[in-house]
DODREN-977039 format. One line per 5 residues: for each residue x, y, z of C-alpha. Coordinates in steps of 0.1 Angstrom, whole numbers, plus 5000, padded with zeros to 4 digits. Example, Ala and Ser with C-alpha at 12.3 -4.5 7.8 and 13.67 -1.06 7.14 Angstrom:
BEGIN
5123 4955 5078 | 5137 4989 5071 .
This chain:
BEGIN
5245 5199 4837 | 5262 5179 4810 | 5244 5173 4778 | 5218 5145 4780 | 5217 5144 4816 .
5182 5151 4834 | 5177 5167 4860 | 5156 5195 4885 | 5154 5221 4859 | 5152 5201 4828 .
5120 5206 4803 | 5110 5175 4788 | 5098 5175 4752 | 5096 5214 4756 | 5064 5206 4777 .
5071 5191 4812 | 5096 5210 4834 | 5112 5185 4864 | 5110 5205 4901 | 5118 5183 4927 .
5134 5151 4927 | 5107 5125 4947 | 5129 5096 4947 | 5146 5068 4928 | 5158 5033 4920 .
5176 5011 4898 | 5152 5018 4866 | 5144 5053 4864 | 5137 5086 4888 | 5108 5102 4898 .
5103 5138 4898 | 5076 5163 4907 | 5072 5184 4873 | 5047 5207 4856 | 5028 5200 4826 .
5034 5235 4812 | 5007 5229 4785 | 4985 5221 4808 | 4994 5241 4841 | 4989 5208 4863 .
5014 5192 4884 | 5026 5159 4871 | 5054 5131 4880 | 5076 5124 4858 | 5094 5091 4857 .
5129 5092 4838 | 5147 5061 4825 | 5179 5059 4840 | 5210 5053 4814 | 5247 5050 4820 .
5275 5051 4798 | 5289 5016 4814 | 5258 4997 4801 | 5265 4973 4769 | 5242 4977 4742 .
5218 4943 4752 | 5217 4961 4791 | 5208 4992 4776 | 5182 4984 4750 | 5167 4959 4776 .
5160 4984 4801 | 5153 5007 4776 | 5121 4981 4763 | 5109 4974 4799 | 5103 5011 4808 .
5082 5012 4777 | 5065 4985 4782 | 5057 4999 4819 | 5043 5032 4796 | 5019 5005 4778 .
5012 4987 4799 | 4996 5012 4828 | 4981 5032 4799 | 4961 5006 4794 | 4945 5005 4826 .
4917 5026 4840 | 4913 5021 4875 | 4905 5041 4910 | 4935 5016 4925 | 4957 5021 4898 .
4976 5053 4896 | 4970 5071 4865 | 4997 5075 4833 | 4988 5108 4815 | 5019 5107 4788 .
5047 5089 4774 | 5078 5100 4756 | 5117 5107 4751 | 5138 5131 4756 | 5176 5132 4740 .
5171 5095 4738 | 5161 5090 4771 | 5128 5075 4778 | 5098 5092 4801 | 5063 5085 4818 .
5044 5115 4829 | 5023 5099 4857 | 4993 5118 4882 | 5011 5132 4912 | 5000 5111 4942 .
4998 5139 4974 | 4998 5105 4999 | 5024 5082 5014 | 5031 5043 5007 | 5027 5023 5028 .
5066 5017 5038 | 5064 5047 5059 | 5026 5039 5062 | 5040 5007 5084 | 5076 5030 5096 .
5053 5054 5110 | 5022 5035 5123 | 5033 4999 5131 | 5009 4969 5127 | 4980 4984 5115 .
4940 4983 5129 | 4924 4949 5114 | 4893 4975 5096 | 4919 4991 5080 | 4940 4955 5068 .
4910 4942 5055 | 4900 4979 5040 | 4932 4985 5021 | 4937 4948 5010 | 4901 4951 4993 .
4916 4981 4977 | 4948 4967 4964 | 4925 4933 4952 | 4905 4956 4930 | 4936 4969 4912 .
4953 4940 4910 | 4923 4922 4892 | 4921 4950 4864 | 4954 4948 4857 | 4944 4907 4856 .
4917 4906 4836 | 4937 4925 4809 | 4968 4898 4809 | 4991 4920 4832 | 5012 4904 4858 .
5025 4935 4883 | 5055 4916 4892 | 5065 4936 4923 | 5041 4941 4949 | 5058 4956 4981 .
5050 4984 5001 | 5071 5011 4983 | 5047 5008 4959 | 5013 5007 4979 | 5007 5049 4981 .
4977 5053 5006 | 4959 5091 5001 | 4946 5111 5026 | 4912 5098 5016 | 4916 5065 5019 .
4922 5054 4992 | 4952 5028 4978 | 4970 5034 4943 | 4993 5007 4929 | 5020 5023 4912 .
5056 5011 4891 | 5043 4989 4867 | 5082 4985 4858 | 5084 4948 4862 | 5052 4943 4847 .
5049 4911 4825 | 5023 4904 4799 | 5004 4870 4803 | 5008 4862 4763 | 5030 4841 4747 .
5027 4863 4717 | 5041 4900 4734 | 5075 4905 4729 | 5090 4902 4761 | 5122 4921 4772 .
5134 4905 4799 | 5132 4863 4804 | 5102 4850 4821 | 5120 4832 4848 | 5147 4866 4853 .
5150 4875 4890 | 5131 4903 4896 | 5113 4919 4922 | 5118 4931 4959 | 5136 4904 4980 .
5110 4903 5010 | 5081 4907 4989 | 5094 4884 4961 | 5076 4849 4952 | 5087 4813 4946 .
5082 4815 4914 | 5107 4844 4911 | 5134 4829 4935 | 5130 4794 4912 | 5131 4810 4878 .
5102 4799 4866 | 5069 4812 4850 | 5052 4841 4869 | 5012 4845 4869 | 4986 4863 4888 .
4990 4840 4913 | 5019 4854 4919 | 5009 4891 4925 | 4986 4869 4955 | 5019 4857 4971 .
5036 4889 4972 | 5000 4905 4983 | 4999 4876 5010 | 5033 4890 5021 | 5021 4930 5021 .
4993 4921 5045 | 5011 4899 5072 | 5034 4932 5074 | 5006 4954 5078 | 4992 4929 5104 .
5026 4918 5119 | 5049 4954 5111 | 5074 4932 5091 | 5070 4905 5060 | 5071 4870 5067 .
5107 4867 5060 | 5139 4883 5071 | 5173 4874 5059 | 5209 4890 5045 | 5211 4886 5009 .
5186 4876 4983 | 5197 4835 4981 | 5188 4837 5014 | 5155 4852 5009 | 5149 4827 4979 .
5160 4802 4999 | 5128 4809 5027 | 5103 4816 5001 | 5109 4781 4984 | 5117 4761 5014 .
5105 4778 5050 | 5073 4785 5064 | 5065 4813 5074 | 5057 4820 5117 | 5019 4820 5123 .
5008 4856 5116 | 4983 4847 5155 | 5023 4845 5169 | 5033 4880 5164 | 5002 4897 5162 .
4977 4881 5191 | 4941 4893 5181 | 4940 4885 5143 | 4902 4870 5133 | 4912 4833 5124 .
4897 4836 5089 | 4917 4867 5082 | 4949 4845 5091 | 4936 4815 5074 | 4936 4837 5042 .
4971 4855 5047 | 4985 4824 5050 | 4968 4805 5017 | 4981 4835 4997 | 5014 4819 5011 .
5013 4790 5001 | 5046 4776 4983 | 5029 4762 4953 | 5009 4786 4928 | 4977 4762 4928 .
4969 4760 4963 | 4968 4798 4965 | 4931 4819 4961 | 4921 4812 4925 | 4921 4854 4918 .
4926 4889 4932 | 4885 4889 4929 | 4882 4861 4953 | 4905 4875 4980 | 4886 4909 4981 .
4853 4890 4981 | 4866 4871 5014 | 4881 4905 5030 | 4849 4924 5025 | 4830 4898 5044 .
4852 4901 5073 | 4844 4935 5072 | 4807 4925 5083 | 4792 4924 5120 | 4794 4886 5121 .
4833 4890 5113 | 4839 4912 5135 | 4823 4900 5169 | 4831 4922 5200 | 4858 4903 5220 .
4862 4901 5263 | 4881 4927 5275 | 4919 4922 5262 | 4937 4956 5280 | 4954 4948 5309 .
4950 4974 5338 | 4980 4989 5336 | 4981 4995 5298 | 4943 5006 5302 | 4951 5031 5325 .
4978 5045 5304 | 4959 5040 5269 | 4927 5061 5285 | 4954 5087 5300 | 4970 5094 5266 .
4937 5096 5247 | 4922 5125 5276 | 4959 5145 5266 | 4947 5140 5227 | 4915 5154 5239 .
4928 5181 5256 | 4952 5190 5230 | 4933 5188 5201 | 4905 5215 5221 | 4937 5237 5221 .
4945 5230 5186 | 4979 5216 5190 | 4966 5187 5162 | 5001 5174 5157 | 5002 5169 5193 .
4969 5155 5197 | 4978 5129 5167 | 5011 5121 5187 | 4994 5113 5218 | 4969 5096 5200 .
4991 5073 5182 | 5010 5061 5214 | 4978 5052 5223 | 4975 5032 5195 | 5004 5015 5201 .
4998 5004 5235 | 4961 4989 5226 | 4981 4971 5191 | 5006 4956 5214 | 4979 4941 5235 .
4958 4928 5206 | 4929 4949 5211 | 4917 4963 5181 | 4880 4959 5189 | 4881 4976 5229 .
4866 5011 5231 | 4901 5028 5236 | 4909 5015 5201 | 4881 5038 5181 | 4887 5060 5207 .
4919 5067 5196 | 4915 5064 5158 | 4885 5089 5163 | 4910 5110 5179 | 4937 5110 5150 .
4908 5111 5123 | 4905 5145 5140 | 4937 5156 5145 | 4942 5151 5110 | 4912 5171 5100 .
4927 5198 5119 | 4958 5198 5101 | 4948 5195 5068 | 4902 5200 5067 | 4875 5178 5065 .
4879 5168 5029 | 4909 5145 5040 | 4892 5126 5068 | 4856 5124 5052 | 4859 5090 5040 .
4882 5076 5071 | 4858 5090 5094 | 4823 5069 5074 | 4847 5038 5076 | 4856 5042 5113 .
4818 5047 5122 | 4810 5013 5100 | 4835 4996 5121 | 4829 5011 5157 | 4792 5000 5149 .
4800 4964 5140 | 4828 4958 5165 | 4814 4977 5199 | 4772 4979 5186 | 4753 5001 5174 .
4740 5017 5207 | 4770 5019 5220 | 4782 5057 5229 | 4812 5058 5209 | 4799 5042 5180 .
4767 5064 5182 | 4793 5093 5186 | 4813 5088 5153 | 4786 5078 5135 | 4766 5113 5143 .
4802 5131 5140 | 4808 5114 5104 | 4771 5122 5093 | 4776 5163 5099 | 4810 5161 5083 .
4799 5142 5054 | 4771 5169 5050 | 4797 5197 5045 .
């Protein structure tokens, strides 16, 4: 390794030695490292520097990745992930982050498709909650996409990369312009594509945009190149979220689509008023049990590959089980019906399967949840709801 490069190998400040390399972009790296002061297992993000860069390109980045250090240092937050330590090394700035053992939500969506609405309106509370900490303290994330949505095994959403952040006061030295085009292309805002001002509001838009893909398996807008993406986030609208994913509560698509909206003002006045209006879908009067939405055919299939889960997951082939599980899942998503029987049936199944794989301290909290919601959507009384809910009680007595 040549001298001032980084790499698997490399100790940090004499203190954090990078393992593995997690993943990258046009900023920095990310690595999986140990904190040998410590003994804990960090990440490590690394600044990324090359020798073609003039001095303003250099010192610009250089600025921004701290910024992102002082930023996220400054916030304190269950949905925020954690920055333990800041620092250079030969010149070359680092952020020693917590080590998130989970998976965001681009494979999240890769892997699962259009998600269950419980779990839409579940993580979207989540994210809210973040979001309005890093508000309330003048912070502007900048880049909301699903690359940087990490769900846990528990449950639980962490926003991460505060790289673009932007601090909401004239009076902090900025390092990049206001109006500079930043950000993800499908995920990106108005504001962004137009060069002007970005606020909180804009975190709502790109939010807006990370929920119709977890409702509809892709953002609102697809196109080549980013002038073409600018071009539909200033100009287009985008389909009716009802139109590619049949089954969406109407106030639940009511709300997706104000976040859209072109024009900063006529979005939700703040991250805290979004998660207010997602946690009341999550109530019994939100979530009313619908008519019977399976066709036969699909039924017949759905119920088959949830009695193979069964069977498999007795015989402790979990990864099977969650297989045959998840086609099920995709059958009753493709037919818009969350709220049937089959659907907890099948999320039961994988709550589970996933237990089996990796114990009852991953599944704890997905398994209260799923009870909650089989209660509200199917009753109460109703077997399978009285079945999770007695299944979730015993496992969150362990």
């Amino acid at each position: 390794m040549a001298a001032g490069e980084v790499g698997v190998g490399t100790v940090l400040s004499g203190r954090y030695r990078l393992e593995e390399l997690l993943g990258g972009g046009g900023f920095g790296q990310v690595y999986a490292a140990v904190d040998q002061g410590l003994g804990r297992r960090v990440a490590v993000k690394v600044l990324t520097l090359r020798a073609e860069w003039a001095d303003v390109e250099r010192s610009e980045r250089q600025g921004r990745f701290r910024r992102e250090a002082v930023a996220a240092a400054a916030l304190s937050h269950p949905n925020v992930a954690t920055i333990h330590d800041a620092g250079e090394h030969e010149g070359r700035p680092f952020i020693v982050m917590e080590l998130l053992s989970g998976t965001d939500f681009r494979n999240v969506l890769l892997d699962r498709g259009g998600l269950p609405v419980a779990d839409v309106l579940a993580y979207g509370a989540q994210i809210c909650a973040g979001l309005q900490h890093a508000h309330e303290r003048g912070l502007v994330h900048r880049d909301i996409k699903p690359e940087n949505l990490m769900l846990l095994p528990d449950g639980v959403v962490k926003i991460c990369d505060f790289g673009l952040v932007a601090p909401q006061d004239p009076n902090v030295t900025r390092y990049t312009e206001p109006q500079a085009l930043l950000g993800s292309p499908p995920y990106f805002t108005p504001e962004q594509a137009q060069g002007v001002e970005v606020t909180a509001r804009s975190d709502l838009y790109s939010l807006g945009c990370v929920l119709y893909a977890m409702l509809a398996e892709r953002p609102p807008f697809t196109a080549g190149n980013y002038i073409g993406y600018a071009y539909l986030h200033v100009h287009e609208e985008p389909e009716p979220i009802a139109n590619r994913r049949p089954g969406v509560p109407p106030e639940l698509a009511r709300l997706v689509h104000e976040l859209l909206a072109k024009a900063p003002r006529d979005r939700p006045a703040s991250a805290a008023e979004v998660a207010a209006r997602l946690r009341a879908m999550m109530r019994p009067a939100a979530l009313r049990r619908t008519p019977t939405t399976l066709d036969r055919g699909a039924r017949h299939l759905v119920w088959t590959l949830i009695e193979e889960g069964e069977v498999l997951l007795a015989a402790g082939r979990f990864h099977d089980a969650d297989d045959r599980y998840w086609q099920a899942r995709q059958q009753i998503l493709r037919q818009g019906a969350d709220n049937e029987p089959a659907s907890f049936a099948a999320l039961f199944g994988r709550a589970r399967a996933l237990e089996g794989l990796n114990g009852v301290e991953t599944t704890r909290r997905q398994l209260e949840e799923l009870a909650l919601s089989a209660a509200e959507a199917l009753g109460a009384d109703h077997p399978l709801a009285r079945c999770t809910a007695v299944y979730a009680s015993v496992r969150g007595a362990h």
